[in-house]
MARROGU-580228 format. One line per field, with one value per atom (N, C-alpha, C): residue in three letters; residue number from 1; x, y, z. Coordinates in pm, whole numbers, plus 50000, padded with zeros to 5 digits. Atoms other than C-alpha are relative to their C-alpha. Layout:
BEGIN
residuo c(ala / ...)
num c(NUM / ...)
X c(X / ...)
Y c(Y / ...)
Z c(Z / ...)
***
This chain:
BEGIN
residuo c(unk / unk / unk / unk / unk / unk / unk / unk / unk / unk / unk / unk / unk / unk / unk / unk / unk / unk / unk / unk / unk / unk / unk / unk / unk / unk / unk / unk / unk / unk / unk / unk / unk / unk / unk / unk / unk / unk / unk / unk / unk / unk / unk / unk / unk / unk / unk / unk / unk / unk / unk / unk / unk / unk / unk / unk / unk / unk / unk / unk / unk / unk / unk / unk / unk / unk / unk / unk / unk / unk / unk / unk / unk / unk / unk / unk / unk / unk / unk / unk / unk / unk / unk / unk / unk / unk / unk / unk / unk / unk / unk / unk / unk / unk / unk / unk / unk / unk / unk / unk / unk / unk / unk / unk / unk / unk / unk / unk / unk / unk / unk / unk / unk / unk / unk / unk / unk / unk / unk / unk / unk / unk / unk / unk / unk / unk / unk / unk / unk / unk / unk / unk / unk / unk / unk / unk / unk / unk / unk / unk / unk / unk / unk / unk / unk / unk / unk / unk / unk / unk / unk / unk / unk / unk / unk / unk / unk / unk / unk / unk / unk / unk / unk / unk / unk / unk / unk / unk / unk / unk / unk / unk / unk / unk / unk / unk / unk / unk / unk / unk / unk / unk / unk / unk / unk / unk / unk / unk / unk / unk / unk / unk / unk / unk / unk / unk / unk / unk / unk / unk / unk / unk / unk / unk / unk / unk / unk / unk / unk / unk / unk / unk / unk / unk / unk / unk / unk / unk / unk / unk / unk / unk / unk / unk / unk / unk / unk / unk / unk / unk / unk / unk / unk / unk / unk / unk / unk / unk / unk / unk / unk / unk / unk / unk / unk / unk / unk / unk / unk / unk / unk / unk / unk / unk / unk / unk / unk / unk / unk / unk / unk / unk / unk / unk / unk / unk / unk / unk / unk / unk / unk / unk / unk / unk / unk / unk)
num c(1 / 1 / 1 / 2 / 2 / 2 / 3 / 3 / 3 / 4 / 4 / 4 / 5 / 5 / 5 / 6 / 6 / 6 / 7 / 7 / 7 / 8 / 8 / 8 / 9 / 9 / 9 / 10 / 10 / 10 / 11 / 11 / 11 / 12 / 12 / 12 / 13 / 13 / 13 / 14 / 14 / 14 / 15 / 15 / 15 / 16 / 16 / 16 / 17 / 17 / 17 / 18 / 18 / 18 / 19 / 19 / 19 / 20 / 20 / 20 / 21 / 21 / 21 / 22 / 22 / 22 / 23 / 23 / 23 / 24 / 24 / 24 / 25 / 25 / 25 / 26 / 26 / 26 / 27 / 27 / 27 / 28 / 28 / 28 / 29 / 29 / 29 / 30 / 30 / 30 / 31 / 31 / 31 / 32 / 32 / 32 / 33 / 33 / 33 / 34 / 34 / 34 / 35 / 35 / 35 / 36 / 36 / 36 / 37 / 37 / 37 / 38 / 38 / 38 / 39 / 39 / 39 / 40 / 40 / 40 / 41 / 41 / 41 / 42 / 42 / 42 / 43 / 43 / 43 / 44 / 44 / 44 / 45 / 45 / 45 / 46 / 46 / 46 / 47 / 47 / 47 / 48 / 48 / 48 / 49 / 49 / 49 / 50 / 50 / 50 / 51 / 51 / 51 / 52 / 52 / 52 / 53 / 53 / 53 / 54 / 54 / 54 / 55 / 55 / 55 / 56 / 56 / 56 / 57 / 57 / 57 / 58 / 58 / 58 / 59 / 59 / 59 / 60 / 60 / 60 / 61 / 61 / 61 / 62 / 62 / 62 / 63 / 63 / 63 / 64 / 64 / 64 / 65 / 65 / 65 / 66 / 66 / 66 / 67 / 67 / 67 / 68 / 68 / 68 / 69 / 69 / 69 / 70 / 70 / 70 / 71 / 71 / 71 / 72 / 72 / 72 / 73 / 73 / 73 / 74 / 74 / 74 / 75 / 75 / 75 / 76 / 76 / 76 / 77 / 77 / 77 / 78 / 78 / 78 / 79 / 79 / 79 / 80 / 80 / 80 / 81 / 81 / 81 / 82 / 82 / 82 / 83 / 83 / 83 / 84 / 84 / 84 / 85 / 85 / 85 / 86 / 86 / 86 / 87 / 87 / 87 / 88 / 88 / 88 / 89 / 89 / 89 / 90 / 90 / 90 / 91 / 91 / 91 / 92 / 92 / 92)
X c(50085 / 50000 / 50089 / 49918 / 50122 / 49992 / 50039 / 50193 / 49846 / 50116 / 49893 / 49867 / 50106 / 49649 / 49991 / 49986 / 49774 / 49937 / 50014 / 49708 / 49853 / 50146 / 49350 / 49919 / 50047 / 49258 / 50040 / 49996 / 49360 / 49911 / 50042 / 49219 / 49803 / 50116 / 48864 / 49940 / 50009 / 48870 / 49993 / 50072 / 48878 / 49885 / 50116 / 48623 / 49839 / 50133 / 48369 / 50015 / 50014 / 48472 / 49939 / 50057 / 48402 / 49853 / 50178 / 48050 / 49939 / 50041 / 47967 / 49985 / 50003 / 48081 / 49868 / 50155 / 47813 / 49901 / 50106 / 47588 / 49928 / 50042 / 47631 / 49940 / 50020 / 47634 / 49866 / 50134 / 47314 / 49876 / 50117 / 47109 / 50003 / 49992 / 47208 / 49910 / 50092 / 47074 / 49912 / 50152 / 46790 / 49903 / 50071 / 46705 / 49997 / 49994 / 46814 / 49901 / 50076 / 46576 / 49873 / 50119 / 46308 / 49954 / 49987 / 46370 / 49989 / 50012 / 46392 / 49874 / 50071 / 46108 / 50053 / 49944 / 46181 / 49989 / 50044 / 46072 / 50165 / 49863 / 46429 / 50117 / 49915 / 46586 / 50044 / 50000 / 46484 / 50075 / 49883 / 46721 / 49928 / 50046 / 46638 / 50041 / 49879 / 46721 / 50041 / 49968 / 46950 / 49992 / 50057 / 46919 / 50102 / 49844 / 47132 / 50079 / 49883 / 47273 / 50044 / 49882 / 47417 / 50006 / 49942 / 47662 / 50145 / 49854 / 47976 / 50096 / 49805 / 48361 / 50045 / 49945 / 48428 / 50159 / 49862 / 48743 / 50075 / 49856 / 48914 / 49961 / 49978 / 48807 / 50120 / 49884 / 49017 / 50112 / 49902 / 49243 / 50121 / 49923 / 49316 / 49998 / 49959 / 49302 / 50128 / 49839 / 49565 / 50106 / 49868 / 49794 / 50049 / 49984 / 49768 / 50076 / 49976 / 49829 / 50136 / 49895 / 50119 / 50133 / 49946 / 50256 / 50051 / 49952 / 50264 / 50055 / 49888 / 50431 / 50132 / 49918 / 50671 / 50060 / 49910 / 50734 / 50043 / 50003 / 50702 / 50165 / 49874 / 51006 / 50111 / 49850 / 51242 / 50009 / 49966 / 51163 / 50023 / 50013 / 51094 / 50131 / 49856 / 51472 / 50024 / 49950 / 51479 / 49889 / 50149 / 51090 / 50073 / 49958 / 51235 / 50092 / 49910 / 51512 / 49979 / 50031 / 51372 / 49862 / 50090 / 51078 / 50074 / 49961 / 51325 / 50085 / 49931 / 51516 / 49927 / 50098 / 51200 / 49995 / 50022 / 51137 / 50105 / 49908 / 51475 / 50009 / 49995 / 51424 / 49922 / 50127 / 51066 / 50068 / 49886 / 51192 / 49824 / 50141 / 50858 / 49989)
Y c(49882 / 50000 / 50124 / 49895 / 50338 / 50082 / 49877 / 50658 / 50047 / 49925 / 50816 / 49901 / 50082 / 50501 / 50002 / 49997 / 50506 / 50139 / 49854 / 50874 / 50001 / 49959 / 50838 / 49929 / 50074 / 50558 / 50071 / 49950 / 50752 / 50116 / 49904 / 51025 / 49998 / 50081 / 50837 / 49905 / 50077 / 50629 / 50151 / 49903 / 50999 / 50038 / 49957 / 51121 / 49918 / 50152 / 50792 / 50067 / 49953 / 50861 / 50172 / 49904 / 51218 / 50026 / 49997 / 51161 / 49916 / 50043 / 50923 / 50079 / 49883 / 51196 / 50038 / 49896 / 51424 / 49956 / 50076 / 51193 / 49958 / 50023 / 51108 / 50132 / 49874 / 51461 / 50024 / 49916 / 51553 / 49893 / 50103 / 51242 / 50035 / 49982 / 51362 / 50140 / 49910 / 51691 / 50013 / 50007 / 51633 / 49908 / 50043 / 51426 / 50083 / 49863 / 51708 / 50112 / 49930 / 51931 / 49972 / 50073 / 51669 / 49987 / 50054 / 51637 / 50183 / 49850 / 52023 / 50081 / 49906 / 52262 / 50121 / 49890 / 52552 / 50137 / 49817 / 52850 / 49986 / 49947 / 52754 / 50005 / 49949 / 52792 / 50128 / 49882 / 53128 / 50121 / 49911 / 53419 / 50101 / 49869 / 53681 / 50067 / 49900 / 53994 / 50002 / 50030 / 54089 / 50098 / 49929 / 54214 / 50065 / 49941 / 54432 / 49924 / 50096 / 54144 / 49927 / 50042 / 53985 / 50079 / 49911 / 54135 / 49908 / 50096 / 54000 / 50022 / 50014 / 53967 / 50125 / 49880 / 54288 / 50044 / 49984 / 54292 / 49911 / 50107 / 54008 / 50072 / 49930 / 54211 / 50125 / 49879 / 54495 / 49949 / 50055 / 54277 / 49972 / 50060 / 54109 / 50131 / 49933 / 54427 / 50069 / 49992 / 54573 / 49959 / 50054 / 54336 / 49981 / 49969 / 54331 / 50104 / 49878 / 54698 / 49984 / 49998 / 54655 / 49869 / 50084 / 54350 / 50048 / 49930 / 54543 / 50115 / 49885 / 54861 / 49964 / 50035 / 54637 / 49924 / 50040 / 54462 / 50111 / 49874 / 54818 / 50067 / 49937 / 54949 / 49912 / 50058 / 54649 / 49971 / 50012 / 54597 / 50123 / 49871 / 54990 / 49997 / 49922 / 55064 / 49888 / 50041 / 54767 / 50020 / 49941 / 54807 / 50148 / 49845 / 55204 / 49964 / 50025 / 55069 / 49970 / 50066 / 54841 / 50047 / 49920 / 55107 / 50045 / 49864 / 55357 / 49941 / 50070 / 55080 / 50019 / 50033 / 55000 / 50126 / 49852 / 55353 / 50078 / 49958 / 55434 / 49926 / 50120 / 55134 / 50064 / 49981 / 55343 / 50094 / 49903 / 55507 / 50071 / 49895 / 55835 / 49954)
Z c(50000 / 50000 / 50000 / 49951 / 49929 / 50089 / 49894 / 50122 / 49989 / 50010 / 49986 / 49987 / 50003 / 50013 / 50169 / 49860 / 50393 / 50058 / 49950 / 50447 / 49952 / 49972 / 50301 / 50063 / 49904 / 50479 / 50159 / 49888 / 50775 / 49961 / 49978 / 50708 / 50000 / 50043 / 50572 / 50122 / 49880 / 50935 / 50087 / 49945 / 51083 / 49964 / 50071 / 50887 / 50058 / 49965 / 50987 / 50137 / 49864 / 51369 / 50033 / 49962 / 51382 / 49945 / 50060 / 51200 / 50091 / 49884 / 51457 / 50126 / 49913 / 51719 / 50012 / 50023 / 51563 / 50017 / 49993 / 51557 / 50135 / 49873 / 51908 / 50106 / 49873 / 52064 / 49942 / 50039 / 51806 / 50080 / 49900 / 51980 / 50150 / 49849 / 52332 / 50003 / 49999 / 52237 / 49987 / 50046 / 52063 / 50162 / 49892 / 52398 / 50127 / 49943 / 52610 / 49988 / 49990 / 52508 / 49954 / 49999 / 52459 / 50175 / 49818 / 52882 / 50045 / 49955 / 52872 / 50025 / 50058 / 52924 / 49908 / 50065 / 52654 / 50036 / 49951 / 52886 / 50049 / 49952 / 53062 / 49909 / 50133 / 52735 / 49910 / 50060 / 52654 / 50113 / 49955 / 52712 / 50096 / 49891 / 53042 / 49982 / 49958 / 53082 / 50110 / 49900 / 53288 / 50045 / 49826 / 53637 / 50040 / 49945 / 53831 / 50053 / 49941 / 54040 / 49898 / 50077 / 53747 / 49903 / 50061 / 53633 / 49917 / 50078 / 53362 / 50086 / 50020 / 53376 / 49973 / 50087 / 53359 / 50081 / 50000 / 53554 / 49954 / 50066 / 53382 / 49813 / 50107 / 53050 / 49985 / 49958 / 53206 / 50014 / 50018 / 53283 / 49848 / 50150 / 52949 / 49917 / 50090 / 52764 / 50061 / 49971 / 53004 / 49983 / 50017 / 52949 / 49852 / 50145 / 52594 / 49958 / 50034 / 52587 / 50027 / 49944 / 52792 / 49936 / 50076 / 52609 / 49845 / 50129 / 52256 / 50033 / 50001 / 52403 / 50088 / 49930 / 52576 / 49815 / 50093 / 52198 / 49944 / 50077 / 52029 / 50100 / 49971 / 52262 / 50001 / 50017 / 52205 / 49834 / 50155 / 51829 / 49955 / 50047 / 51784 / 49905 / 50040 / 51663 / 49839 / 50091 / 51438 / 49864 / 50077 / 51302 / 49899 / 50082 / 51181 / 49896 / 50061 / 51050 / 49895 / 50078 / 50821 / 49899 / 50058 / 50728 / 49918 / 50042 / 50642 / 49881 / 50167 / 50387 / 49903 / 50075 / 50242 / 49953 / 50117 / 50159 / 49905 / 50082 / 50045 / 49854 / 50139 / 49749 / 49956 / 50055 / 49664 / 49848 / 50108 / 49313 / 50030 / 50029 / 49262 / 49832)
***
């Protein structure tokens, strides 16, 4: 058998397993919300006591911020550098 009879039979034996997968999670669901009432399905608004993530949003954008002006001041010098080639090659 060759490489490429091996590689589609692998890949053709994934293919079967993850359709089974689907198959399995869509029967769990479909029984899931056969066992469900659908009023506790539908979306509430929300209330003052709940409230999101809003300090781990603050979080993660802080550190973001702080992560790109921490690459921006150790690449900065080479970033310019390599602008200022590029533009010297530009003929008008």
């Amino acid at each position: 058998m060759g490489k490429h009879n091996v590689a589609a039979t692998l890949a053709l034996k994934q293919l079967i397993a993850a359709r089974q997968l689907l198959g399995l999670w869509q029967s769990r669901l479909a029984r899931l919300l056969k066992m469900t009432p659908l009023r506790h399905l539908r979306l509430r608004p929300a209330t003052g006591a709940a409230r999101g993530d809003v300090p781990g949003w603050v979080l993660i954008t802080l550190m973001s911020a702080v992560l790109v002006a921490g690459l921006l001041a150790l690449a900065g010098p080479a970033l310019e550098k390599l602008f200022n080639e590029a533009m010297s090659q530009v003929q008008p």
